[in-house]
Each structure stands twice: as structure tokens, then as C-alpha cells.
N, C-alpha and C positions, 0 to 999 in steps of 0.2 A: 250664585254658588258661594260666595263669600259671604252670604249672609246666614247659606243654610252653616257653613264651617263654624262660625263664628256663635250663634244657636245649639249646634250641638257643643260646641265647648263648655257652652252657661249649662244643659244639661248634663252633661257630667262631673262637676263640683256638685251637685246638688244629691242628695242623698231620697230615697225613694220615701212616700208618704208614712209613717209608721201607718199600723192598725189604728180602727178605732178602739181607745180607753178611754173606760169613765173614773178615773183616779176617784177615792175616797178625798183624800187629800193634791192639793197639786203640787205635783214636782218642778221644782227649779230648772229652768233649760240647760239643756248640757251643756258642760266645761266648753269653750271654745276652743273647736280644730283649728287645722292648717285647711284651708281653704286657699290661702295665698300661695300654697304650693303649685296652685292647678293655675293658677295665672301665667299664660301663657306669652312670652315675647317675640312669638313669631309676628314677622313684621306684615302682617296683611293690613295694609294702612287705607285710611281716608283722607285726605290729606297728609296734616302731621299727628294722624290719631291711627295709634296701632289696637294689633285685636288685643292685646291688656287691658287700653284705655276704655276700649268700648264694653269690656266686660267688666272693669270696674265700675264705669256708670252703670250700668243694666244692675249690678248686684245691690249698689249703693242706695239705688233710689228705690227700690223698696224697702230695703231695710231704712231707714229714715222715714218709710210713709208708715212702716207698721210700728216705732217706738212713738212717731208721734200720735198715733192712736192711744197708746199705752198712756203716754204723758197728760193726754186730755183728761183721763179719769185720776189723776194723782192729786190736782189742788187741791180737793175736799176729802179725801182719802188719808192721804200721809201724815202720820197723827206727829212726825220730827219737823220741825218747821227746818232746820238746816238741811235736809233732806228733800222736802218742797223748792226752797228757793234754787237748789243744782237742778231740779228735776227742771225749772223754768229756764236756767240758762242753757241747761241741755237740749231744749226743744227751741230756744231762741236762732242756739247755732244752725241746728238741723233744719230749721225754717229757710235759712241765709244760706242754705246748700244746696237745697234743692234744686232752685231754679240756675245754678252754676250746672249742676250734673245735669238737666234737662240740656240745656244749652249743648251740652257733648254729645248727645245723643241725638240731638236736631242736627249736629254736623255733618255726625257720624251717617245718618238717613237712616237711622234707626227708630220704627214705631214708639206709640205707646205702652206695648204690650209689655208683659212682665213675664218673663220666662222661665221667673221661680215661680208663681203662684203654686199654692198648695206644696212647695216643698219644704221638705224640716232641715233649715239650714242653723246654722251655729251663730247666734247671735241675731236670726229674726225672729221678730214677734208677727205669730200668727193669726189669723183670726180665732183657730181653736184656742192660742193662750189666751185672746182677749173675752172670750167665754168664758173658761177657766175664772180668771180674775174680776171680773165686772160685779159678779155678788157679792167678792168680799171686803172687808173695812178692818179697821183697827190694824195688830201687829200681824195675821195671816196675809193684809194685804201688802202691808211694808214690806215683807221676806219676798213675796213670791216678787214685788216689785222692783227689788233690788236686783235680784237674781238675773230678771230681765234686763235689767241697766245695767251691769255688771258683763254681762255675755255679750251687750250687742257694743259695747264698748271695746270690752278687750278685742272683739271680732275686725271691727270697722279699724281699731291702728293697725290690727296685722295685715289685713288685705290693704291696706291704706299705703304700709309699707312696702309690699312686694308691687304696686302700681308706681311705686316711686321707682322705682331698682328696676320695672321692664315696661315701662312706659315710655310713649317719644313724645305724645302732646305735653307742650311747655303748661297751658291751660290747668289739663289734666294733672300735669307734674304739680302744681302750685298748689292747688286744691288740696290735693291729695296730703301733700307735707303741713299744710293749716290745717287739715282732719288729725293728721296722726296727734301734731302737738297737743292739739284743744282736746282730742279723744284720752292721751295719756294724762292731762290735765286733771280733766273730769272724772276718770279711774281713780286717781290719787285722791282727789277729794271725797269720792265715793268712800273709798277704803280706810279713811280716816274717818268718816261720819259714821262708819260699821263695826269697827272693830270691837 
């Protein structure tokens, strides 16, 4: 029961598939929402992991599997070498995270699965944007690629933060405050290499 509660909560932050479009041009992902609103502090716990923490792992580790997608095609793409080198500390981090947010979700006795697949949430990169972007190079690719760096940035400190404010795992709590920092970080650096 708790697992189905806990499942339908990840389904309702997530927003329903758009249609299929073949954009002429692709569009930038959308501004990032509050998704950190729908994080929930009700205390249905695993030990000292409540249903926040385990919806922030479930949300997080995709979002970390599809930018690192993204960042695999940026080395020989990104025509700003100051730009390349954030894009490599960015995927360095998100490397060194992962296996932290696995860890919460082995606690938590939560599967594999992913409960967003195919949803268009704010700040993932999906495999239709990784369509989108794979054919292109030069500055079409820089734009749309920031764009995606930008969204799943600003997205990850804000859910990053509401898992700090309604979170009980200490684990989860630690994490979660080294994401926002390194997340706000990396945003800053972004916005100064773009401007």
C-alpha cells in the first residue's frame, strides 16, 4: 500500500506526455516550475526515510541519467571551451551522485524502475530532446544545450531544496544540501559564461 501511495504521488508532479511535434527548429525546455511544491512531508517512513526522501531519490536519478546523456555528446560539440570544461565538472558531480541516490532507494526497497519515463518534467532531458539535439553542432547546438543545462539546474536546487525543509533521512538531508550548493554553483557559472 505504501508503495502504491507513494507511486501515485511521483505520478502527480509529473505532467502528461505532450503530443507528438516535429519542431522546424527546437525549442529550449521550459522555464522551470515548482515541482518542489508537490514534495510531500508526510511521514510514511522506511526507517529514517520519509515519502519526500524517497520521491526525491526516484525524481533525481533520472534526471542525472538523462543530462548525463546530454553531456556525453557536448565534448566535441561545444564550440566555448569554458563551456566544455563546466559541462565536464557537471557530469563529474552528477557521476558522484548517483550511486548516493541509488543507495536511498535500496533502502528505501524501492525497484529500478523509473516512474517518470516518458514524462515532460522541468528540468529532464528526455530521449525526444536527445533526438532533437544529436544532429546538431556549432552555435544551434550551444543554445539548445544550455538551455537544457540551465533547466535541469535551476530544477535540481529547487527540488533539492524542498527535500532539505521536508526530509527526515540525515543521508538524504546531506546530499540533498551538496546538490543545492554545487547546483547553485554551476548555475552561476553558467550565467556568467552566457551572458
Amino acid at each position: 500500500m505504501r508503495k502504491l501511495l507513494i507511486l501515485s504521488f511521483l505520478a502527480a508532479s509529473c505532467a502528461p506526455p505532450p503530443a507528438a511535434v516535429t519542431p522546424q527548429v527546437p525549442a529550449p525546455p521550459p522555464v522551470a516550475t515548482t515541482i518542489a511544491a508537490t514534495l510531500d512531508p508526510n511521514p510514511l517512513s522506511t526507517g529514517t526515510l520519509n515519502a519526500t526522501d524517497i520521491a526525491w531519490a526516484q525524481l533525481m536519478v533520472p534526471m542525472h541519467e538523462g543530462l548525463l546523456r546530454l553531456l556525453d555528446r557536448a565534448p566535441d560539440r561545444l564550440t566555448d571551451p569554458d563551456l566544455a570544461r563546466l559541462a565536464a565538472q557537471v557530469g563529474t558531480a552528477h557521476r558522484a551522485e548517483l550511486p548516493a541516490l541509488r543507495r536511498i532507494l535500496t533502502r528505501a526497497g524501492v525497484t529500478g524502475q523509473n516512474p517518470h519515463e516518458g514524462h515532460d518534467m522541468p528540468g529532464m532531458v528526455t530521449q525526444a530532446d536527445l533526438t532533437l539535439i544529436t544532429p546538431l553542432t556549432g552555435p544551434a547546438f550551444d543554445r539548445l544545450f544550455i538551455a537544457h543545462l540551465r533547466g535541469h539546474l535551476e530544477q535540481v536546487a529547487l527540488v533539492s531544496t524542498a527535500e532539505g525543509k521536508s526530509g527526515t533521512d540525515p543521508a538524504a538531508h546531506t546530499l540533498a544540501t551538496t546538490m543545492v550548493k554545487s547546483r547553485t554553483t554551476q548555475l552561476a557559472t553558467l550565467n556568467r559564461l552566457t551572458r
